[in-house]
N, C-alpha and C positions, 0 to 999 in steps of 0.2 A: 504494500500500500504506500502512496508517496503522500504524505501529506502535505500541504499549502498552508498561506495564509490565507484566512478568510477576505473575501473578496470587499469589505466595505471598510478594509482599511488600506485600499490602494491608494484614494484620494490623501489620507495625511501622508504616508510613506512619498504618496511622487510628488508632494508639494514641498519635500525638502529641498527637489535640484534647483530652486532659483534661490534656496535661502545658504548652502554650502558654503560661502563667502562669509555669511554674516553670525554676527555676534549671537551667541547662544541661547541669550536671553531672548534677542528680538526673534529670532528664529521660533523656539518657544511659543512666545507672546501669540506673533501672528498665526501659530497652526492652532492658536487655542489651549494650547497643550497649558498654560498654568493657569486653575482651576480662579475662575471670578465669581462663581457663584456659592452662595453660602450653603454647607451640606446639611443633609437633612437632620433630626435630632436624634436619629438612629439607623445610620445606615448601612448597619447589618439586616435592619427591618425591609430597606429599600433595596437589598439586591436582588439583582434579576435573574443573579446565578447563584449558585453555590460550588464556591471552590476549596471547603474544608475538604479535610481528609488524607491520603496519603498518595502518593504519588510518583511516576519513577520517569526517569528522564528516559526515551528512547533515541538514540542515535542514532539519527537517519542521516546527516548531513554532518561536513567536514570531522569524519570519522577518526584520519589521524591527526588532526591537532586535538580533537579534544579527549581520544582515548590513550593516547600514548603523549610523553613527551616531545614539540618538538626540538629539533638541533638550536641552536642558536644561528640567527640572524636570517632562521625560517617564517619570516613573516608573509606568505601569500596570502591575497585577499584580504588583506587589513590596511587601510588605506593612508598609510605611515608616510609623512613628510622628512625632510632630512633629519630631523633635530629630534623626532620619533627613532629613526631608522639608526641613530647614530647611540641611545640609549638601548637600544633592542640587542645591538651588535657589543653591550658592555656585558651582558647577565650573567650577573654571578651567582647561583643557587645558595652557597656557602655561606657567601657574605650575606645574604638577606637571611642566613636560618641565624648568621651570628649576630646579625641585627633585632634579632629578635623580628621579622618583617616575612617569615614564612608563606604567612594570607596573603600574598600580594594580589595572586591570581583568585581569591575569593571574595573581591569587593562587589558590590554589586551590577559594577559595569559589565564584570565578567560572571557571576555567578550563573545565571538561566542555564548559562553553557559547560558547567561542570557534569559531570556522571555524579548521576547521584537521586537520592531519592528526597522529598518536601512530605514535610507538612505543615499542614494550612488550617490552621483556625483564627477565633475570634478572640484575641486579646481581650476588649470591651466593645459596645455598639459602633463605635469611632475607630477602630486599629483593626486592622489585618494583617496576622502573624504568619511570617513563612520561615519555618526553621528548616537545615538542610543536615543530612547526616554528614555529609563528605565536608569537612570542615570546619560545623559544628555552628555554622554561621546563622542569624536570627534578624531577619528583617519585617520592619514596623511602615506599615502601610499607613499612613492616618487622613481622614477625611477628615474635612475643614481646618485642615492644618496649614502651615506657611510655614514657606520657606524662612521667613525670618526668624521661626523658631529655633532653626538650629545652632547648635553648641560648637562644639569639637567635631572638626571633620573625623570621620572615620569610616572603618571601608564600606557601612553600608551608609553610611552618609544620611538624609534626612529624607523621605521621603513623602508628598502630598500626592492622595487618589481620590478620584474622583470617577461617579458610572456616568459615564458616556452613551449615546446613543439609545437612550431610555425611550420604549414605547410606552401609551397609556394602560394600566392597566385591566383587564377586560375579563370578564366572570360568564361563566360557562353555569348552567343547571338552572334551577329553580330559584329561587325564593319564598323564605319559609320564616316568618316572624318577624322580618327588615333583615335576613340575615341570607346572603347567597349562599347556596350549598356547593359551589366549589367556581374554582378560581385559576383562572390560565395563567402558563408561565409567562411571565413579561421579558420582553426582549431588552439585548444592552449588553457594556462590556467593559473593563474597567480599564480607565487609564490611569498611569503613575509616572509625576515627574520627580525626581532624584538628583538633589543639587549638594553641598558640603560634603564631599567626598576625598578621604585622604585616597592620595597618588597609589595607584598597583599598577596589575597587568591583564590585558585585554587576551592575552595569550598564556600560557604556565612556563612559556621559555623566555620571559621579560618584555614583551611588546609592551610599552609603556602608557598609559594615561595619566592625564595631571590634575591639578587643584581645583582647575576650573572647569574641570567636566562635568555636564547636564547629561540625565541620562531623559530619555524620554519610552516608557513599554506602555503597550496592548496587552492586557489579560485576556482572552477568549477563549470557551470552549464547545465543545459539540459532543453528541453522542450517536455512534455509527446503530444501523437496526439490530445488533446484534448485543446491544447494552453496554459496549464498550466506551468510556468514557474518556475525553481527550480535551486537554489544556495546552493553549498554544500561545505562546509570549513573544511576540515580535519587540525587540529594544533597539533603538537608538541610541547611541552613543556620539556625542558633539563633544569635540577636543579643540578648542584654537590652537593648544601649545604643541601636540604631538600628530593629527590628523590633519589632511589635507580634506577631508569632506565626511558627514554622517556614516559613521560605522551599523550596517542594516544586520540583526541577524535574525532569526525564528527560531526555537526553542520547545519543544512536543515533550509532556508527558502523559502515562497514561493511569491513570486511577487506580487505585489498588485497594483490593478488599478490606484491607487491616492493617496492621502497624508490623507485621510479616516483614523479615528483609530489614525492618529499618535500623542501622547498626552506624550511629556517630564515630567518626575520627577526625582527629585533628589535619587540621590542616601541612600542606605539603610543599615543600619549597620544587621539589622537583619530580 
């Protein structure tokens, strides 16, 4: 089966090629991507999916950089400017385990793309938790949150989501007392932008990102007729310091019955 992105987020993905040039924020800004609307007062109550539960990453695409280590100064497909290209060709495994800077390649710019299995639940009505076992890493989703809240960059940096593409909600069955006997799923999809991010790696063999890096994902998911369940994360990644244009990837996992399999390890310099 080759999976895709879903088709109604071609429009923001191709409206990055006239913004590659420009500053992160305004880039941002203009796809909508930083949330101006105030979230609702429970918007765990308001999603249109549900994406708790456990989850395993399937590797369908660039199999060997993300299952094996690659060589050094194997950066294909990562759209590295010289002063990128020129850090990439420095990595030292050694030095970042001596630095105590192992996670480099587990910030969130790169995490979607690790082997590995999530889970996803509901911090509070407001936070959307995603813990990973490969790494051990823990990322906080927060609706109606700002960017100006953050603190301390750090690798998963601060992130604000918001559901996107929300249909009206519409109710199926009867009416019994002022009360619908049942209620259609609502369409929609979540978006998350991610700013205060300390410096890692877009790749595990040092392909670099910097301070100023905005991430921009799509959360979506679907279910084939066979009840198989599927989460697809397209992210963005905008570097003025080390890219020369929007880093696009896609990211598939697939649902898993139970907490089965899910075995935390720390993180890995190499």
């Amino acid at each position: 089966m080759t999976l895709t992105t879903p088709r109604r987020w071609a429009r923001p993905i191709a409206a990055l090629a006239p913004l590659w040039l420009a500053a992160p924020a305004l880039a941002l800004a203009q796809l909508g991507a930083i949330p101006t609307t105030i979230a609702p007062a429970e918007s765990q109550a308001e999603a249109p999916q549900d994406f708790t539960g456990y989850w395993v990453a399937v590797v369908t695409q660039d199999w060997r950089f993300r299952m094996l280590t690659p060589d050094r100064g194997d950066f294909a497909g990562i759209p590295l400017n010289a002063a990128g290209r020129q850090i990439a060709d420095r990595w030292d495994p050694r030095q970042d385990e001596a630095n105590g800077e192992q996670c480099r390649s587990y910030g969130a710019a790169n995490l979607m793309r690790v082997p590995e299995r999530l889970h996803i639940s509901w911090a509070d009505g407001q936070t959307l938790r995603i813990e990973t076992d490969a790494g051990e890493q823990v990322r906080l989703l927060h609706f109606g949150g700002s960017p100006a809240a953050a603190a301390t960059p750090s690798w998963q940096g601060y992130s604000v989501a918001e559901w996107q593409g929300l249909s009206p909600r519409t109710f199926l069955g009867t009416v019994t007392g002022g009360l619908h006997a049942g209620m259609a799923a609502r369409e929609g999809y979540l978006q998350v932008v991610t700013t205060a991010l300390r410096p890692g790696y877009l790749r595990k063999n040092g392909v670099p990102y910097g301070p100023q890096t905005s991430i921009l994902e799509y959360f979506d998911g679907f279910e084939e007729p066979n009840g198989d369940r599927w989460l697809v994360v397209t992210t963005i990644v905008t570097d003025p310091e080390y890219l020369a244009q929007p880093y696009v990837t896609s990211s598939h996992f697939k649902r898993l019955p139970g907490p089965s399999g899910w075995h935390p390890t720390p993180c890995e310099a190499q």
